[in-house]
N, C-alpha and C positions, 0 to 999 in steps of 0.2 A: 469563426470560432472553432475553436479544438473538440474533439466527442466528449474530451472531460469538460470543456465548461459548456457544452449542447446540454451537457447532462445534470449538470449541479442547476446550471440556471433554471432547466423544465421542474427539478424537485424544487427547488425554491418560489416558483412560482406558482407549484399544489400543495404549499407547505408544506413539505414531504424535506425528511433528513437523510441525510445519503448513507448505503450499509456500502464498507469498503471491507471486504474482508482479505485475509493476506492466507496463501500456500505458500512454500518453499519449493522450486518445479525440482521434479525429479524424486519427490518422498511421499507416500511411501517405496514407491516405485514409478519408474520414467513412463511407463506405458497410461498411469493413472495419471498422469500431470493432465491431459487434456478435459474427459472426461470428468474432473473434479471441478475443474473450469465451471465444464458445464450446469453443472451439479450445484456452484454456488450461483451461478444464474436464475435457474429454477429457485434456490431457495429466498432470491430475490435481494441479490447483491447487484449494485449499482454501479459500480467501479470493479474493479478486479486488481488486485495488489500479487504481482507474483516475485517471489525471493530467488535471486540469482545465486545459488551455493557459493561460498567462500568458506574458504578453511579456518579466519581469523575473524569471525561476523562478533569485531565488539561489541556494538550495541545489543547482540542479542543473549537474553538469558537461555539457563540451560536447556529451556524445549525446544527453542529455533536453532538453538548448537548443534543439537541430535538430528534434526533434519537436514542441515546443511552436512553435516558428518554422513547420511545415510544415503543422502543423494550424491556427493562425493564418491562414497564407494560403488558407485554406480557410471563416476566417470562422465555426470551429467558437467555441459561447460555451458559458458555462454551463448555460444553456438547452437549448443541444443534447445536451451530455452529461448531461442527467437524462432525457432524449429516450431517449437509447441505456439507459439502463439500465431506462426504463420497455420500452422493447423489450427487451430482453433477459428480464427476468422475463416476458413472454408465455410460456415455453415452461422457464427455470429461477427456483423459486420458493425454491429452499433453498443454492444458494452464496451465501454473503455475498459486498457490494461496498461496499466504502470509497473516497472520493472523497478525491482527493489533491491540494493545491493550496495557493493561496495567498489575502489575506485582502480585495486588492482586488475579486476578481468577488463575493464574496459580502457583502462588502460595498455593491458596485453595488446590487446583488439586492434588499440588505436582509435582516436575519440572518431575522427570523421569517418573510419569504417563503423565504428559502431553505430553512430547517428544514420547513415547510408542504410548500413542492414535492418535497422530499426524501423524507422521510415516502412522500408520493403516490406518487414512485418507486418505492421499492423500494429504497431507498439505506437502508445499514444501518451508516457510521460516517464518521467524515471525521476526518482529515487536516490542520490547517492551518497551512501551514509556520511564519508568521510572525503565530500565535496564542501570547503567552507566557501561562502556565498561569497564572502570576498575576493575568492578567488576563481570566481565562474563564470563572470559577465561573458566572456568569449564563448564559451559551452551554452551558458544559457541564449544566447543570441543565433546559436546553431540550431540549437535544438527549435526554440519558436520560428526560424526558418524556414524548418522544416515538418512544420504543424504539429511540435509536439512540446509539450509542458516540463520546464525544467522543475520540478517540486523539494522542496529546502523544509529541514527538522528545527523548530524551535523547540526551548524546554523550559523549563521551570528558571533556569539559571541566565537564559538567552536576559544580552541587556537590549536596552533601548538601542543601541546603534546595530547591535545583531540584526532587532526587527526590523530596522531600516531598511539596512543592506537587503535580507529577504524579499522585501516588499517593493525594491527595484528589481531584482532579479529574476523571480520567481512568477510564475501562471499555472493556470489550472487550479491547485488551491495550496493553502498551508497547511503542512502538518505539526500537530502542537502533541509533543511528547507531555505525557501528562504527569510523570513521574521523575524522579530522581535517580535514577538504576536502570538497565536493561528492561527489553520485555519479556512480557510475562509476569512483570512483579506484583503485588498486590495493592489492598488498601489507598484506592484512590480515591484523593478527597475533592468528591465536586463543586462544594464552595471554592477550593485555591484554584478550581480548573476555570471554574465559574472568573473569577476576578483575573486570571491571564488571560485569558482570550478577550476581555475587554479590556487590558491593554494592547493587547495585539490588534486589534480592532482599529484603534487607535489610528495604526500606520498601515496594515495590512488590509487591503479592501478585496480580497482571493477570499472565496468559503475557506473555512477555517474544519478539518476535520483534527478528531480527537483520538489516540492511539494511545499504547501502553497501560494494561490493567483491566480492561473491559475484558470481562469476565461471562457475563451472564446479561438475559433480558433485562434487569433489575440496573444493572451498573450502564449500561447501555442506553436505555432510556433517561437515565440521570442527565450523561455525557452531552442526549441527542437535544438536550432539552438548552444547554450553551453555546450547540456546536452548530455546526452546517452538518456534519457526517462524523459516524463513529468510523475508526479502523481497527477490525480485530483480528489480532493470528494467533498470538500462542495456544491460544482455547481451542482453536480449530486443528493445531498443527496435534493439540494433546488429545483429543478427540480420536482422530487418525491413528495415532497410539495406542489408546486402546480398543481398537474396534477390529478384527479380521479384515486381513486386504477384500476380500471379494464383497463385503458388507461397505467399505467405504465411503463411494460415491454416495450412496444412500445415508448412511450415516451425519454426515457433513451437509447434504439437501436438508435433510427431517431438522438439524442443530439450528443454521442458517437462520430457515422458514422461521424459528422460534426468536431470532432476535428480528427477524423484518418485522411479525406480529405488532411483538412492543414496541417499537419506532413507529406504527401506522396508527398506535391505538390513541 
């Protein structure tokens, strides 16, 4: 078994729902990518979802643009962000870390260098946005090759043969966009979330975590309550935003800590 399904299978068997929370490496500064790592560890994140910068990040609304624009100008690449996660395993060898992104950089890279360097890391699933499932069985076949989780976005719109495909191709778990727009957008309604994941259920037998709109402990606990796992970024990325660099890491711990609360209570 992969660290993401050692890890989903152990919460599911304490009733425990999985916190995925998601940074963009390299924002608000390259030196803080690691260290905030750590930081969502302590505040008792489960998984680690880290955003590969790309100049064109459709899926994401405008607080994940500003991130990936701010780490950009920082010259952060893919390269670096395998960088931080090979740092990061120096000292945590058991949270998993999924790389989140999209299919030009690793496409630059080259798929079987980037699986090879990944591997090396410490990277244990990826993410990519505008990888359609129909078109990945050879990626995803490399990737579980090489112990690591190819992970595929459903949405509100996904049909029935979508979640098929997914549900051959895919390990570690599903990600179920809970929205109809970009993240970060708001007003999500957890009865419609409620009634797609039990469709997806259906065909999809992978934990099932929940992203887009989780906002707070309140939305959170809703989500955690139809899901395997919630995934949150924009809040965290906005967070960051408003908070002084050298307060960060803390900041982002003390936020965390408050949505694991509600998930345990």
């Amino acid at each position: 078994m992969s660290r993401i399904q050692t890890t989903l299978a152990a919460l599911a068997a304490n009733n425990k729902k999985g916190l995925i929370p998601f940074i963009t490496a390299g924002d608000p500064a390259p030196e803080l990518t690691v260290p905030l790592m750590h930081a969502l560890v302590r505040g008792g994140a489960d998984i680690l979802e880290l955003g590969v910068p790309f100049s064109d990040p459709m899926a994401e609304g405008p607080v994940i643009q500003r991130a990936c624009e701010r780490a950009l100008k920082f010259g952060v690449s893919l390269h670096d962000v395998l960088a931080y996660v090979r740092e990061f395993r120096q000292s945590n060898n058991s949270t998993p870390v999924v790389l989140m992104g999209y299919a030009n950089p690793l496409e630059r890279m080259g798929v079987d260098a980037f699986i090879a360097a990944a591997k090396e890391a410490g990277v244990d699933g990826s993410i990519v946005v505008d990888y359609p499932p129909e078109e990945c069985e050879e990626f995803a076949e490399k990737m579980q090759a090489n112990g690591m989780d190819p992970i595929f976005l459903l949405a509100p719109t996904s049909t029935e043969e979508r979640i098929m495909q997914v549900a051959k191709v895919s390990s570690g778990f599903t990600y179920y966009v809970s929205l109809k727009g970009v993240t970060g957008a708001a007003n999500i309604d957890t009865g419609e979330v409620a009634a797609r994941v039990a469709a997806i259920r259906k065909h999809v037998k992978l934990p099932i975590g929940v992203g887009f709109g989780i906002r707070d402990a309140a939305t959170a606990k809703a989500v955690a309550q139809v899901s395997d796992a919630v995934v949150i970024g924009s809040r965290i990325i906005q967070e960051l935003e408003n908070t002084p660099r050298e307060q960060a890491v803390a900041a982002v711990e003390s936020f965390l800590s408050g949505i694991r609360k509600a998930l345990d209570e």
